[in-house]
C-alpha positions as CSV (number, residue, x, y, z in Angstrom):
1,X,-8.2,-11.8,-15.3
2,X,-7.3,-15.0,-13.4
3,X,-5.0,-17.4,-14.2
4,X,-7.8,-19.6,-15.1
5,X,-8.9,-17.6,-17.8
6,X,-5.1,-16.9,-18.8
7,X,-4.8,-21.0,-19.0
8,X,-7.8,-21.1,-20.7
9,X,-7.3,-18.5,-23.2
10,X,-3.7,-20.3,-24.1
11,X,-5.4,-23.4,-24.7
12,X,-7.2,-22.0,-27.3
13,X,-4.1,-20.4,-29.3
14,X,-2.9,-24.1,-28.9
15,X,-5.6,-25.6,-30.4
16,X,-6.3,-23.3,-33.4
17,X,-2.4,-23.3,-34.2
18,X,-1.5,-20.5,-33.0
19,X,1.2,-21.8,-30.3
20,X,3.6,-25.5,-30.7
21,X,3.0,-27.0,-27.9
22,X,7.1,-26.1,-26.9
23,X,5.3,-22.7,-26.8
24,X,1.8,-23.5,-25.0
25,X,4.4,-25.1,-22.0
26,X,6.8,-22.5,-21.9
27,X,3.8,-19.6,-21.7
28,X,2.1,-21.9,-19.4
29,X,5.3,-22.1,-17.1
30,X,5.8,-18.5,-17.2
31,X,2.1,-18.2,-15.9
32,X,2.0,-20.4,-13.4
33,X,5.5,-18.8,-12.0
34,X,4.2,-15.8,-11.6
35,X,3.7,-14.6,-7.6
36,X,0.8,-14.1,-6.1
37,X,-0.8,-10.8,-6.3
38,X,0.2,-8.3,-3.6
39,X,-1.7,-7.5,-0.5
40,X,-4.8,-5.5,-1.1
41,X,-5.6,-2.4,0.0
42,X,-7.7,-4.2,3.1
43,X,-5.6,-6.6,4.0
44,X,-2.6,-3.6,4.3
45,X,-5.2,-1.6,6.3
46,X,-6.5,-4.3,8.3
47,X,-2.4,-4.7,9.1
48,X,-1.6,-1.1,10.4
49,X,0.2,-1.0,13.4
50,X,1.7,2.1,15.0
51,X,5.4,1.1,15.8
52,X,6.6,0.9,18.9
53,X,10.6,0.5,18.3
54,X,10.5,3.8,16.0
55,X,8.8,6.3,17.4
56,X,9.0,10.0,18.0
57,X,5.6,10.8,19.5
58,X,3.1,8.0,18.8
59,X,4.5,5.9,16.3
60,X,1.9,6.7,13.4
61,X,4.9,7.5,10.8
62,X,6.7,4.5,11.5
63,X,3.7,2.2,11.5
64,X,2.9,4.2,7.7
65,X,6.2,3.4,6.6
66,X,6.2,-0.2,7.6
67,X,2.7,-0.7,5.9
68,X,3.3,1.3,2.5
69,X,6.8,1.1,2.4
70,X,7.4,4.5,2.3
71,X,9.9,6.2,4.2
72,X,9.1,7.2,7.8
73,X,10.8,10.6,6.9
74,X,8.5,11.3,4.2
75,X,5.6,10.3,5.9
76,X,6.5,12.9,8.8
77,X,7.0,15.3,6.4
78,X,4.1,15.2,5.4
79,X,2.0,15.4,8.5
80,X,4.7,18.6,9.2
81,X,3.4,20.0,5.8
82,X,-0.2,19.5,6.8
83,X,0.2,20.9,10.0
84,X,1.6,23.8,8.8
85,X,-1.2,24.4,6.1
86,X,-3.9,24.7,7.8
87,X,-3.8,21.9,10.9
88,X,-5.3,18.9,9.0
89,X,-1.7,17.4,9.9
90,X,-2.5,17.3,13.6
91,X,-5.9,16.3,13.2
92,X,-5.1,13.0,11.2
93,X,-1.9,12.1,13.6
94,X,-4.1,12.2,16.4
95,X,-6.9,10.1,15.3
96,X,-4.6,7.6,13.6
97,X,-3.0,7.4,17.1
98,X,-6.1,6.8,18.7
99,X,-7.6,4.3,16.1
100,X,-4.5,2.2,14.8
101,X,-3.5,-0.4,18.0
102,X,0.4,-1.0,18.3
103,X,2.4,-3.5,17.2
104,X,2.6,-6.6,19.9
105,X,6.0,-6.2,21.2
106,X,8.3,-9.5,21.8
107,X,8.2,-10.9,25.2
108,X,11.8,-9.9,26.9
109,X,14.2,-12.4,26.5
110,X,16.0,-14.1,29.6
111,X,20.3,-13.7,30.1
112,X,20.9,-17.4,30.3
């Protein structure tokens, strides 16, 4: 639902009684101060970046991490774990590495 319809639908407790209006502002307040919806699942995609601070091989883990919030730890575990069972592990790392670009790095900064 969008706030829109929220607003809308609060209106209409308003109007049939439901809600004083010292209740239709305070639920309307509360709505509005609500944040915005997180990233989608596109937009976080569209974001990956393999890191180039913390890295061990390619940076893939770190990059992961930074993008789901997820631990980089956990996230080399698990490409460990898939390795181990059956290979899948090494398969993904590599074509993440290929396909996911690095993260611009700074420009070096000058000793004044």
């Amino acid at each position: 639902m969008s706030i829109a319809d929220d607003l809308s639908q609060l209106e209409q407790l308003r109007n049939r009684g439901s809600l004083s209006a010292d209740e239709f502002e305070r639920a309307k307040q509360k709505l509005l101060a609500t944040p915005a919806p997180a990233a989608t699942t596109f937009e976080t995609i569209n974001g990956l970046r393999r890191s180039t601070t913390d890295r061990w091989i390619g940076g893939v883990c770190a990059g992961l991490a930074t993008a789901t919030g997820v631990g980089a730890w956990l996230w080399r575990m698990a490409f460990a774990l898939l390795l181990i069972a059956g290979g899948s592990g090494l398969l993904a790392y590599l074509v993440l590495w290929f396909f996911v670009p690095p993260e611009p790095t700074p420009p070096p900064q000058r000793a004044l």
